[in-house]
N, C-alpha and C positions, 0 to 999 in steps of 0.2 A: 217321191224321190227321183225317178228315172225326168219327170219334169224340170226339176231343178239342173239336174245332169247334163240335160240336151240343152239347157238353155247357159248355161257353164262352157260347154263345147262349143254351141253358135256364138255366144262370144268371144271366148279365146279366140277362134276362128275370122271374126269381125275385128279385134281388135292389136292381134298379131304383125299385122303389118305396121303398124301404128308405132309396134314397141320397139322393132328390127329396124326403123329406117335408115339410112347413112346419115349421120351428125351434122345433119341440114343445119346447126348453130353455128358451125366454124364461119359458114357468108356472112355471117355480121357485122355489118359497119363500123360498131361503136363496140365500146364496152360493155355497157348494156346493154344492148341486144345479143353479143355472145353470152353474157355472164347470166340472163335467162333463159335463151334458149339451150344453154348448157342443164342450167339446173330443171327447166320441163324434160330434158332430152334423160339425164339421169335418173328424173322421180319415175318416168314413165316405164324405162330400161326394171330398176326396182321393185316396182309393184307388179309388173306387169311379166316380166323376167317367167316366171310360173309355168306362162302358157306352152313354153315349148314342148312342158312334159307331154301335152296334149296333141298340139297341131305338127308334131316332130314323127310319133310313131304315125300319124293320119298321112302324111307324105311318104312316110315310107310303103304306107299299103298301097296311096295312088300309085305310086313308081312300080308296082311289084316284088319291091324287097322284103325283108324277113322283120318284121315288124316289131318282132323284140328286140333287133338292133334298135332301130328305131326309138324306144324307149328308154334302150341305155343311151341313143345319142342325144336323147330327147332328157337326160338329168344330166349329162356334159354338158348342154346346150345351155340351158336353167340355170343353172348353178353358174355358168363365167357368164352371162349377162346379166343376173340378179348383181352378183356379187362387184362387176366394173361398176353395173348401173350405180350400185352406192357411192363405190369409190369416185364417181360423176357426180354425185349428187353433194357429200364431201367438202370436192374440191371445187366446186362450182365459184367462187371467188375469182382461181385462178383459170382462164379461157386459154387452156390448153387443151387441145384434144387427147382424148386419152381413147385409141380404137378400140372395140372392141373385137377381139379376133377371130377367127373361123374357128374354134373350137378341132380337136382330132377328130377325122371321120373313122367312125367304128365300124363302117361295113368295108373300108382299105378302099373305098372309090374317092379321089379327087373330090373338094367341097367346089360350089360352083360359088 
């Protein structure tokens, strides 16, 4: 079990960036090229949405903040990216951007 876990964590942790990037779709030339890279950018936000609960309290330990915020900000965080992700994923037809937003910071410091 603790194997499956750690390797759960080095993923999220590998693949987290992956899921957060800025809506590198909107540069698209054509249609098609928004209108997929909209709906990679959304399936990715969706499945992947999860990991914050993970790599969210891990940040707040590196920073030295109180790590259960971290975890509440870390199911704020999850929950509006799973949830836009879909609503990207959706409306992916239509190649408007839809941002996803900085979530409220629970420890009251500025999101960067």
């Amino acid at each position: 079990m603790k194997k499956i876990m750690s390797l759960v964590v080095i993923l999220s942790m590998l693949l987290a960036p992956v899921a957060f990037a800025a809506s590198s779709w909107v540069d698209g030339k054509t249609y098609g090229e928004k209108v997929s890279g909209k709906l990679g950018y959304g399936l990715t936000n969706t499945v992947l949405g999860w990991t914050k609960l993970l790599t969210t309290p891990n940040d707040y330990s590196s920073e030295g903040k109180n790590v259960w915020q971290g975890v509440g900000q870390g199911l704020v965080d999850a929950t509006v990216t799973t949830v836009l992700g879909a609503v990207q994923l959706v409306t992916f037809p239509i190649p408007a951007d839809i941002e996803i937003p900085s979530p409220v910071d629970l420890s009251g410091a500025a999101k960067k």
